[in-house]
C-alpha positions as CSV (number, residue, x, y, z in Angstrom):
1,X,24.2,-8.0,-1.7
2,X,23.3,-7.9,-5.2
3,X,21.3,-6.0,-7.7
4,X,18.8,-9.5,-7.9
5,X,18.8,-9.8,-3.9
6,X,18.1,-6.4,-3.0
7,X,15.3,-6.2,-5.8
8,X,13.6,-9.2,-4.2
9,X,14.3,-8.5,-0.4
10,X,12.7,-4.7,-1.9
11,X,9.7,-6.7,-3.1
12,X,9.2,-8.7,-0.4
13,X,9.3,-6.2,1.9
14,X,7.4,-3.5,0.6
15,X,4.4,-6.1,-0.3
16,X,4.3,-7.2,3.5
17,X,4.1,-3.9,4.7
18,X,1.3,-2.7,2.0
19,X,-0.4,-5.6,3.3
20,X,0.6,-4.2,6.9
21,X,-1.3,-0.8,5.9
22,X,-4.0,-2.6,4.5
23,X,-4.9,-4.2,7.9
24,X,-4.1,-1.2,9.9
25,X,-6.5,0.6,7.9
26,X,-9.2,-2.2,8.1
27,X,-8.8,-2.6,11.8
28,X,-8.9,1.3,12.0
29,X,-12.2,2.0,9.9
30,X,-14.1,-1.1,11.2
31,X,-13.7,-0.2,15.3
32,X,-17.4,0.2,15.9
33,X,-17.3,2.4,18.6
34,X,-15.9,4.7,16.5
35,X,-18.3,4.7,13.4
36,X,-21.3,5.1,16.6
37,X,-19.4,7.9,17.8
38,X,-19.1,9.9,14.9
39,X,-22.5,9.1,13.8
40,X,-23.9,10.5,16.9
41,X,-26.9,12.8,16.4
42,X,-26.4,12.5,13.0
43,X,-28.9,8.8,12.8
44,X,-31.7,8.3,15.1
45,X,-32.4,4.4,14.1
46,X,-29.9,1.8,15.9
47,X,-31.0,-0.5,13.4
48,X,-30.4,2.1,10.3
49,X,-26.5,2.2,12.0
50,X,-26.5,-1.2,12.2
51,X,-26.9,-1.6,8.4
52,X,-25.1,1.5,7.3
53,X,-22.2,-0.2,9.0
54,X,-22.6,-3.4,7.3
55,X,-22.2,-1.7,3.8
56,X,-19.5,0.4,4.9
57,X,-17.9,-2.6,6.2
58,X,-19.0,-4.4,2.5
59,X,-17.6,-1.9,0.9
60,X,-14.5,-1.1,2.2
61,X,-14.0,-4.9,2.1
62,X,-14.3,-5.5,-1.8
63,X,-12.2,-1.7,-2.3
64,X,-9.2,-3.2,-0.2
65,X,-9.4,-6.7,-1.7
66,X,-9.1,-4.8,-5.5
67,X,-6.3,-3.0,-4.1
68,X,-4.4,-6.1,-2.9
69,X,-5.5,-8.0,-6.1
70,X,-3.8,-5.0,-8.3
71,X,-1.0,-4.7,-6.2
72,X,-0.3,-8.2,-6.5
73,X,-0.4,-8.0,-10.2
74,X,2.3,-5.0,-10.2
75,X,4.3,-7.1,-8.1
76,X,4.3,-10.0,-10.0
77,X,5.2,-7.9,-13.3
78,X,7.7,-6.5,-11.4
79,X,8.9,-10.0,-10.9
80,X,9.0,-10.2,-14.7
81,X,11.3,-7.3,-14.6
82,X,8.4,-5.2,-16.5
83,X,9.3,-1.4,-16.9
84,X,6.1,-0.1,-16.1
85,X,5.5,-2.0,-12.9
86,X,9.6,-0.4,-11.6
87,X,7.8,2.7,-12.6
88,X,4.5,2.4,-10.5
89,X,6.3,0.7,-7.7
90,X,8.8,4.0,-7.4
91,X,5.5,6.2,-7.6
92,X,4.1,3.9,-4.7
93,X,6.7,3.7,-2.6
94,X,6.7,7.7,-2.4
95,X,2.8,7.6,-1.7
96,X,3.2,5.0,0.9
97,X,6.0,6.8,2.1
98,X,3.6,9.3,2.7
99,X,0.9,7.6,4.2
100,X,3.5,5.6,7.0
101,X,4.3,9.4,8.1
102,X,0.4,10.6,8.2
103,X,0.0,7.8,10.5
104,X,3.2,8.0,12.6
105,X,2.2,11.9,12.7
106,X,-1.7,11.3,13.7
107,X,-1.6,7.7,15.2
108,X,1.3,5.6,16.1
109,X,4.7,5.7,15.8
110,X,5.0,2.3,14.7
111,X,4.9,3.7,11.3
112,X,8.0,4.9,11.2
113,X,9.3,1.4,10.4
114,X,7.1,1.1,7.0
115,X,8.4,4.8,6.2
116,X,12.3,3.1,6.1
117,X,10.8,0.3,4.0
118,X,9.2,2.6,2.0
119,X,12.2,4.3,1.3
120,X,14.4,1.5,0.7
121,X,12.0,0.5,-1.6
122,X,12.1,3.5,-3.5
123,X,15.8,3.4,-4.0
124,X,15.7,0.1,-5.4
125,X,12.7,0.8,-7.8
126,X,14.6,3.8,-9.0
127,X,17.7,2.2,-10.0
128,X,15.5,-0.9,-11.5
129,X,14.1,1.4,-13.6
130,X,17.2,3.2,-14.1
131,X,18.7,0.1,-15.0
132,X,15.5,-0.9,-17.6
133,X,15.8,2.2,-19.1
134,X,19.1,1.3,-20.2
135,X,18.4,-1.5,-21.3
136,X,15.4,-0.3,-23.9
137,X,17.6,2.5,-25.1
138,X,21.0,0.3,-25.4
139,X,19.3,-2.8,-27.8
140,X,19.4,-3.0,-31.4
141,X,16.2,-2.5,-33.4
């Protein structure tokens, strides 16, 4: 495989499983039992829940969308074989990294598979930017 495949097979799948996070985390903060479990005791009014869940649900809504919306853009500059986005998307892949492994630890061990993404991921985005970096310091003035 080369250096073009393995960066776009990289991109593709560390966008899915970002995505894959995003849902999980979605789907996790929005189970309503939940949200009326730990609110027990804490807010008399059912219809005062009711509404603090709509804005939570509003809110975490809009702050997931700017996240994939900013992603997207990284991705797509990474695309464009920009140094910085290499750069972020090596930092990412560590956090992410991170996250899959809170989950796996606390939740589910499907998130083991997004750790291995996560990590292939990084290797590519290291020697991308490896590469880039070569490539600034290498050309004429």
């Amino acid at each position: 495989m080369n250096r073009s495949q393995q960066k776009k097979l990289a991109m593709a799948c560390c966008y899915l499983t970002d995505l894959t996070l995003i849902a999980w985390l979605y789907f996790r903060a929005t189970n309503y039992g939940r949200y009326t479990h730990n609110l027990e005791g804490k807010v008399d009014s059912p219809d005062f829940q009711i509404q603090l869940y709509k804005v939570l649900l509003q809110s975490l809504t809009f702050a997931l969308l700017l996240f994939l919306a900013a992603q997207t853009v990284v991705y797509i500059m990474a695309w464009k074989k920009k140094r910085a986005a290499y750069l972020y998307l090596k930092f990412f892949a560590v956090f992410g990294f991170v996250v899959a492994f809170v989950i796996a630890v606390l939740s589910s061990a499907y998130a083991l598979l997004p750790m291995l993404i996560y990590i292939g991921g990084y290797y590519v985005f290291s020697k991308l930017l490896k590469e880039s970096s070569a490539i600034v310091q290498s050309s004429p003035l």
